[in-house]
C-alpha positions in Angstrom: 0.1 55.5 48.5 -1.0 52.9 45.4 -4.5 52.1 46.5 -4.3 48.4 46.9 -6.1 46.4 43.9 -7.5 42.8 44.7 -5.4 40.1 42.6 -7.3 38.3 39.6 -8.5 35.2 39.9 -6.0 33.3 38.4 -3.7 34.5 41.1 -5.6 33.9 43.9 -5.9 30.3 42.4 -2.3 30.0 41.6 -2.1 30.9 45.3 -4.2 28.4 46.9 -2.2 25.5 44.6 1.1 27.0 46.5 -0.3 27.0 49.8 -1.8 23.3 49.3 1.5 22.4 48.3 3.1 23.5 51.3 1.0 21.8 53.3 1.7 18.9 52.0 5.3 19.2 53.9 3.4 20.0 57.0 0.3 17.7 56.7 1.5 13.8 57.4 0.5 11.7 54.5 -2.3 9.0 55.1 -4.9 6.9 53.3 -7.9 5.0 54.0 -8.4 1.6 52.9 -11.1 1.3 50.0 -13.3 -0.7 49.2 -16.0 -1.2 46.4 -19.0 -0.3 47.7 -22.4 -1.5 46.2 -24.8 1.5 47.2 -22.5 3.6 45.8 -21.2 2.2 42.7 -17.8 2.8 43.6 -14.8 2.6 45.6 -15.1 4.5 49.4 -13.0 4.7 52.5 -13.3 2.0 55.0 -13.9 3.5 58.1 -11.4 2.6 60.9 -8.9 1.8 58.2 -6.9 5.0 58.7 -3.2 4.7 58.7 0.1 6.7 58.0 1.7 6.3 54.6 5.1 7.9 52.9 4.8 11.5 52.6 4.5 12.7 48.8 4.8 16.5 49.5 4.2 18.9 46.2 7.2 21.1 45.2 7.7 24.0 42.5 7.4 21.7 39.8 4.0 20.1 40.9 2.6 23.3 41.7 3.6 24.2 38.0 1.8 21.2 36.6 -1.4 21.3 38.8 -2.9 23.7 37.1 -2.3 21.8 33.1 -3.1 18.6 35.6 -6.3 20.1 36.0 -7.4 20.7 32.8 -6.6 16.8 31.9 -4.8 13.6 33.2 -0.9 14.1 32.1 -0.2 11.1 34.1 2.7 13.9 35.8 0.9 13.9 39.1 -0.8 10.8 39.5 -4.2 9.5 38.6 -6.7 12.6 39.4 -10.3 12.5 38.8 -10.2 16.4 38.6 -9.8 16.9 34.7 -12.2 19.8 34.0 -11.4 19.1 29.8 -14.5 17.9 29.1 -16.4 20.9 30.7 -13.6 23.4 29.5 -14.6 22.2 25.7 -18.4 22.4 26.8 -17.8 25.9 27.7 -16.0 27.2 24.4 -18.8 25.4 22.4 -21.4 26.8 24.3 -19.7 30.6 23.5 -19.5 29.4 19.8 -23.4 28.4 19.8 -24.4 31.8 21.9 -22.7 33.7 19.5 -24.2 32.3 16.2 -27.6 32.8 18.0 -26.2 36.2 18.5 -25.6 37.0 15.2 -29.1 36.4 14.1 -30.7 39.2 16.2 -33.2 37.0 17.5 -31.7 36.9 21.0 -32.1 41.1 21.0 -35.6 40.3 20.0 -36.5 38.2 22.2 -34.9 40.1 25.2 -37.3 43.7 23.2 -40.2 40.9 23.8 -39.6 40.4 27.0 -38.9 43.2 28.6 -42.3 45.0 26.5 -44.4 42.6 28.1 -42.9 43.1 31.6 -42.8 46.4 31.4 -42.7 48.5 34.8 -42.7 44.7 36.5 -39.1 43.7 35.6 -38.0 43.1 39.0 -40.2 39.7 38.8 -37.7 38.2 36.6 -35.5 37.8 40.1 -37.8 35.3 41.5 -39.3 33.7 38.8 -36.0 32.4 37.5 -33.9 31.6 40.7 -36.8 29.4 41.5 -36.4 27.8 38.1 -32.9 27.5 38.8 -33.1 26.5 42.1 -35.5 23.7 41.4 -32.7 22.3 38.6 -30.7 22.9 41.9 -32.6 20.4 44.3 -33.3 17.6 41.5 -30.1 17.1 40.1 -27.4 19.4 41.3 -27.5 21.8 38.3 -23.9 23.3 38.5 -22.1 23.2 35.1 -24.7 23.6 33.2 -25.5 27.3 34.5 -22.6 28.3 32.1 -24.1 28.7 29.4 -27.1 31.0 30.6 -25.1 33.8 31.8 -24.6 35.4 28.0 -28.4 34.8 27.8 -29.4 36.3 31.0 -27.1 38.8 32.0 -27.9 41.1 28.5 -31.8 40.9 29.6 -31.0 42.5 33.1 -28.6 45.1 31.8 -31.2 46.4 29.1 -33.7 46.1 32.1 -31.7 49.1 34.0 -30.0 46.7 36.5 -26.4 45.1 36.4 -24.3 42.0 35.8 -24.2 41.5 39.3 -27.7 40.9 39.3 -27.6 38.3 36.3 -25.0 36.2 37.8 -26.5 36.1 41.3 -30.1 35.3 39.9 -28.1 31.9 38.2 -25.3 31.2 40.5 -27.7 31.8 44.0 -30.9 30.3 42.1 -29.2 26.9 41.4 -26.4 27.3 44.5 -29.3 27.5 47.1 -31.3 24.9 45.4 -28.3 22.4 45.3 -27.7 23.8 48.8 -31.8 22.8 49.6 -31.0 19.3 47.7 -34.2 17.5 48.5 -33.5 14.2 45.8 -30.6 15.4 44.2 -29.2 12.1 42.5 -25.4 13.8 42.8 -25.7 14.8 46.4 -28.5 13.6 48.4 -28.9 10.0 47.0 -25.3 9.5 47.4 -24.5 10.8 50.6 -27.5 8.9 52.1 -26.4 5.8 50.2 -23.1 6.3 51.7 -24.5 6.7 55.1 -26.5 3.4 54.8 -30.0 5.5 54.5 -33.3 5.6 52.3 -32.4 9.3 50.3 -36.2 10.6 52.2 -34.9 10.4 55.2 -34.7 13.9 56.3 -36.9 15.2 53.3 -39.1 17.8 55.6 -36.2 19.1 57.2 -34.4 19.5 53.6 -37.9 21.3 52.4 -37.6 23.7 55.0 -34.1 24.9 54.8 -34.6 24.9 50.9 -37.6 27.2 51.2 -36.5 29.5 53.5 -32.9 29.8 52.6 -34.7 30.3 49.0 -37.0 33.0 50.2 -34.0 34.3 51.8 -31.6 34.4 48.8 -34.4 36.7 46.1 -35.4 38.7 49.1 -31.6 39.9 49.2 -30.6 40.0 45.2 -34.8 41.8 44.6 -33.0 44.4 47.8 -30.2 44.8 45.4 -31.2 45.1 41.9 -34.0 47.4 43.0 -30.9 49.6 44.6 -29.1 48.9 41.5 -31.9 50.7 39.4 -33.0 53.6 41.7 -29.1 54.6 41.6 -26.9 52.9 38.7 -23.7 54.5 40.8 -24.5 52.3 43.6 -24.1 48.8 41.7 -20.8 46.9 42.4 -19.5 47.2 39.5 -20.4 51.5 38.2 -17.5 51.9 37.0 -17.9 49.0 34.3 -21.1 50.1 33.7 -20.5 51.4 29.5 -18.1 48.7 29.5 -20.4 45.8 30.1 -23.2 47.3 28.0 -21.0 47.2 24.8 -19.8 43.6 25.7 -23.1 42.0 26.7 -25.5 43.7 24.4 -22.6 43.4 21.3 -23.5 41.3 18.2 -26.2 43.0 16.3 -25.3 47.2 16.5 -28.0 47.4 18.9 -26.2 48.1 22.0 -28.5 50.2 24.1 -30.3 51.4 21.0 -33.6 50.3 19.2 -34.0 46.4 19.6 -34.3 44.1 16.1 -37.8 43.2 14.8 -39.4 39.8 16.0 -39.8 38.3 12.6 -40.7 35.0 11.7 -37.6 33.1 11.6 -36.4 34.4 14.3 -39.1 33.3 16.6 -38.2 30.0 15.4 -34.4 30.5 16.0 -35.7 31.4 19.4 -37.8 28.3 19.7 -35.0 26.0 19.0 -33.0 28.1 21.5 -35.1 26.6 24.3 -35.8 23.4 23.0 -31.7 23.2 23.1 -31.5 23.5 26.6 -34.8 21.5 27.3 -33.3 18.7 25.7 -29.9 19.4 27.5 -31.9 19.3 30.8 -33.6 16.1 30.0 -30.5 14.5 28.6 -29.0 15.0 31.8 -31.6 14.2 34.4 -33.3 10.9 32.2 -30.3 10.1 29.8 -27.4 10.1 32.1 -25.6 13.0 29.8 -22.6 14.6 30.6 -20.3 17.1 29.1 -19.4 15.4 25.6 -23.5 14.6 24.8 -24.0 17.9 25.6 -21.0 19.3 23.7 -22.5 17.3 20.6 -25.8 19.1 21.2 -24.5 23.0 20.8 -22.9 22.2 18.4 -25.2 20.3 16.5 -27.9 23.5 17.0 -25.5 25.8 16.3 -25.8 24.6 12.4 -28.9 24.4 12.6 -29.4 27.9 13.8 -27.2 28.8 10.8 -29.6 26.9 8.6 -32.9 28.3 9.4 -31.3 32.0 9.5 -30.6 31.7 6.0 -34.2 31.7 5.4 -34.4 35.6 6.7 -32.1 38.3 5.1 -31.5 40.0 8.2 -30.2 36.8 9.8 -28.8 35.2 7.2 -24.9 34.0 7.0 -22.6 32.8 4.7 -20.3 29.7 5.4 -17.3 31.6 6.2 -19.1 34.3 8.6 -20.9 31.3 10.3 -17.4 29.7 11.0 -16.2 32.7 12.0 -18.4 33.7 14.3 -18.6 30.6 15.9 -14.9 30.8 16.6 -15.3 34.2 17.9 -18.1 33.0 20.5 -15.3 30.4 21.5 -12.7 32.9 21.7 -14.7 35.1 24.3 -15.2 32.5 26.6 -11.7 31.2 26.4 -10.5 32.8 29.8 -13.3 30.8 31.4 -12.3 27.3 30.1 -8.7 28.3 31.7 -9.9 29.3 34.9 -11.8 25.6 35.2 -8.8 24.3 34.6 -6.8 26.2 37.1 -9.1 25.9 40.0 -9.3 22.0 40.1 -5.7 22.2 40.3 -6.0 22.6 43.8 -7.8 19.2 44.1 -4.7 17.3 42.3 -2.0 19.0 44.3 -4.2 17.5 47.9 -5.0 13.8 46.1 -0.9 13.6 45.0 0.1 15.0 48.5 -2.4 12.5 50.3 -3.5 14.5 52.7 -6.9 14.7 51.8 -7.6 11.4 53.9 -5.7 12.6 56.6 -8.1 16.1 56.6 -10.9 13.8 56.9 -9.5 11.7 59.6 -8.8 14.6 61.8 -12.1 15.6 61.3 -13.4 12.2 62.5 -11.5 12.5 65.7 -12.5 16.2 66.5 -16.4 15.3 66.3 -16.2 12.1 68.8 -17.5 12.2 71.7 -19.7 16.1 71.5 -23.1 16.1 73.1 -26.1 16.0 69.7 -25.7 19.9 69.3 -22.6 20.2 69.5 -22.2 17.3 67.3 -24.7 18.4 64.6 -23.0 22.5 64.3 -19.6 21.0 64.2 -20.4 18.4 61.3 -21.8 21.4 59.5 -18.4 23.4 60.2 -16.0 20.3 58.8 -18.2 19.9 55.7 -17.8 23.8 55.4 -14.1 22.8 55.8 -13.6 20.1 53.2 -15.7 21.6 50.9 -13.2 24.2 50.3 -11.0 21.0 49.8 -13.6 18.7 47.8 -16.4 21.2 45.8 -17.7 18.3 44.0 -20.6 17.3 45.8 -20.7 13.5 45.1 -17.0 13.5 45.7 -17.2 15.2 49.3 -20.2 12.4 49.5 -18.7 9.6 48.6 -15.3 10.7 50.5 -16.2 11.8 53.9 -20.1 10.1 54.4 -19.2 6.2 54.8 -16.5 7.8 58.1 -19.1 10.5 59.5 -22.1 9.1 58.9 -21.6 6.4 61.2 -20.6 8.7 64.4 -24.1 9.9 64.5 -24.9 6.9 65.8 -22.8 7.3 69.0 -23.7 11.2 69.1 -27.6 10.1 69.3 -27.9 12.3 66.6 -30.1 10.5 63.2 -27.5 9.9 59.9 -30.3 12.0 58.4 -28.8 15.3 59.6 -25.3 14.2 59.1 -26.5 14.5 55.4 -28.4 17.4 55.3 -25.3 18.8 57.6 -23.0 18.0 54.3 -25.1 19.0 51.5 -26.3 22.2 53.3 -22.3 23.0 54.1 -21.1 21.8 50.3 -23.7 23.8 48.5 -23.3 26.9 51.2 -19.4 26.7 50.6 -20.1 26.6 46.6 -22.1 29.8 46.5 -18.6 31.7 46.6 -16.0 28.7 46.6 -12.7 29.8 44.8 -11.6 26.5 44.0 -15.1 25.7 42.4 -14.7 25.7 38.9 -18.7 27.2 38.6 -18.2 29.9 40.4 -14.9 31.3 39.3 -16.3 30.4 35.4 -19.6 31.9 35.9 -17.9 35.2 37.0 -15.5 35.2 34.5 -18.3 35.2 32.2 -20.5 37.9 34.2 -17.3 40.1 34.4 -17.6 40.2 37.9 -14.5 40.1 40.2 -14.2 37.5 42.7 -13.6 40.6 45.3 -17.0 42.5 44.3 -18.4 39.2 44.5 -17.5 38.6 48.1 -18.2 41.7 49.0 -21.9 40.9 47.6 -22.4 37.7 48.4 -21.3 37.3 52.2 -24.1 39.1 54.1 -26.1 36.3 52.5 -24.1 33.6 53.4 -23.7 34.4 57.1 -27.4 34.9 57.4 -28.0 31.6 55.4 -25.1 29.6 57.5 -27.8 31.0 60.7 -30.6 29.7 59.2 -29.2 26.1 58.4 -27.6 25.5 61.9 -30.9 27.0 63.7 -32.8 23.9 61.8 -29.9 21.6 61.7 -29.9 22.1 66.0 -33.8 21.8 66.1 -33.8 19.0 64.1 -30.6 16.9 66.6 -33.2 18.3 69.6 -35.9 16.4 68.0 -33.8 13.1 67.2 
């Protein structure tokens, strides 16, 4: 027999939009009232408002559109606040800007640098930058902008004698368990607590604890497997890419897996305005209120000017035409991934033009009234699980479902506190592997790691992490 072979992500996106879609016909349509709500900024359900509204259920053609109705607003499916354009464009940009930087040899020479001064001690690279990442992860939510570290991180793991496996779980579990450990993340915390009527450092201790232990948990696991990785290359997820992803990830300089390029002047200074890019992308973000077209202008912007200093070294230097080109090329390689951000939001348009998101929620409501504090506490924790799969966004799922649920922990005896750390712990747990998250499926796409081999990675993790939050989550309803 054909030994089975897992789909590709696409298709098991494409899927998900057909099986939302029929369950739109099974699903009855509903809707909360909403109203503007000042803590929040913006419209949110009313709770007790629920009520039954004409079925809109998604057919052939819808499940055709979702996908382009992803990528942008075509007006074809209704209003949908799940255009991924913006961060699509951010990605190709971002490919454009790596690749120029590329091209100069200075990223080959800093990774020679690097790994020369690490020598024999490269495994400390694992927890030294997920607890970089997961600190961007429990300020602001750092999601999105994780794309555009994999090219930069996977090539300095792969010349260190691990694999891409290891790159993308250092970024994707650094920041994921951070945002999961959210202790005054603006996109998650602050809003769900707002939402819930309660001062964000409410629950803070609790929210320290789970981050640092689910934290200590997450590099003990990847440092387990990267050291695996290197002791026996056949044993890595993904062997049998192995030459593959050498020539792709160390490509741009004719260096692959040979002698690195010399440190020279200018390119230390290439290198220096390589970090000061993404230091002033950071800052943008947290103390600018950025987003995806600032940052957008900001590769791009440093992507001449990388092209301008490198003219001042002959081994780095590029003509107009070559720049251009290679910028385009850098664009082209990440094109796949902009799709794939497209695709997965689609699921989100084909729920909000079915309306059964609300009803989701509303069932939800209903199944949690009435349980004792634990019981109350472990089942919030499973329906954010739940409608995260539904909602990945984390200040949508907040602003969504915490003005209904919040309130219930009143009668439950249970403080709103947990009923926020219950969401935030269950969106960022559901987001370390979430197909219809657009981070996930992009920063794979980059990595070149299947979503299969990433399951089959990732899972033992998230079981012992899912035991670890409702052990705390349970302590903490005990001492309510």
């Amino acid at each position: 027999m054909k030994k089975f072979k897992f789909p590709t992500a696409f298709t098991i996106l494409i899927a998900l939009i057909a099986v939302v879609a029929v369950l739109t016909w099974i699903i009855p349509a509903g809707e909360y009232d909403r109203a503007f709500s000042e803590s929040l900024g913006s419209e949110a359900p009313v709770p007790g408002t629920y009520h039954e509204v004409d079925s809109n259920p998604q057919g052939i053609t819808a499940v055709i559109l979702a996908p382009i109705a992803g990528m942008y607003d075509p007006g074809l499916l209704g209003s949908s606040s799940s255009a991924a354009i913006d961060v699509a464009l951010f990605v190709l940009i971002i490919g454009g800007f790596l690749m120029v930087v590329t091209r100069t040899g200075a990223i080959d020479a800093g990774i020679g640098w690097l790994l020369a001064k690490l020598q024999g001690r490269e495994v400390l690279m694992i927890p030294i930058l997920m607890i970089a990442f997961a600190l961007g992860g429990t300020s602001y939510g750092m999601a999105e902008e994780t794309l555009a570290f994999y090219a930069l991180i996977i090539p300095v793991f792969i010349r260190a004698g691990y694999d891409a496996v290891t790159g993308v779980a250092v970024i994707m579990l650094g920041a994921g368990i951070g945002t999961l450990g959210s202790t005054f993340n603006a996109f998650a915390t602050v809003v769900a607590s707002q939402g819930a009527g309660i001062p964000f450092t409410d629950g803070i201790v609790l929210r320290f604890i789970i981050l640092a232990l689910c934290l200590a948990a997450g590099i003990a696991f990847v440092v387990r497997y990267a050291q695996r990785v290197k002791a026996d290359p056949s044993s890595s997820l993904v062997a049998d890419m192995a030459e593959d992803n050498r020539a792709h990830f160390l490509k741009g300089t004719g260096q692959e897996g040979g002698e690195l390029p010399e440190m020279t002047g200018t390119r230390s200074i290439i290198l220096a305005l390589f970090g000061l890019t993404f230091a002033v992308m950071i800052y943008g973000v947290v103390a600018l209120d950025w987003w995806m077209g600032e940052m957008s202008g900001l590769f791009l912007l440093m992507s001449i000017v990388v092209w301008v200093v490198g003219k001042f070294d002959s081994a780095s230097r590029m003509d107009e035409e070559t720049f251009v080109n290679t910028f385009i090329d850098g664009a082209k390689d990440l094109l796949g991934v902009a799709l794939i951000i497209g695709v997965a939001r689609g699921v989100v348009v084909i729920m909000d033009a079915g309306k059964i998101t609300d009803t989701i929620l509303h069932s939800a409501e209903d199944f949690v009234s009435g349980l004792s504090e634990f019981l109350f506490i472990n089942a919030m924790f499973g329906i954010q699980i739940l409608m995260s799969f539904l909602v990945p966004s984390s200040s949508g799922l907040a602003t969504l479902s915490m003005p209904i649920m919040a309130p219930m922990a009143d009668f439950a005896g249970v403080g709103r506190e947990l009923v926020v750390t219950a969401y935030q712990s269950a969106n960022g747990l559901v987001n370390l592997f979430n197909p219809t998250f657009a981070v996930v499926m992009g920063g794979l796409a980059i990595g070149r790691v299947s979503y299969e081999r990433w399951l089959t990675f990732v899972i033992p993790l998230v079981v012992v992490l899912a035991i670890v939050i409702m052990i705390l989550l349970s302590i903490g309803a005990a001492l309510t």
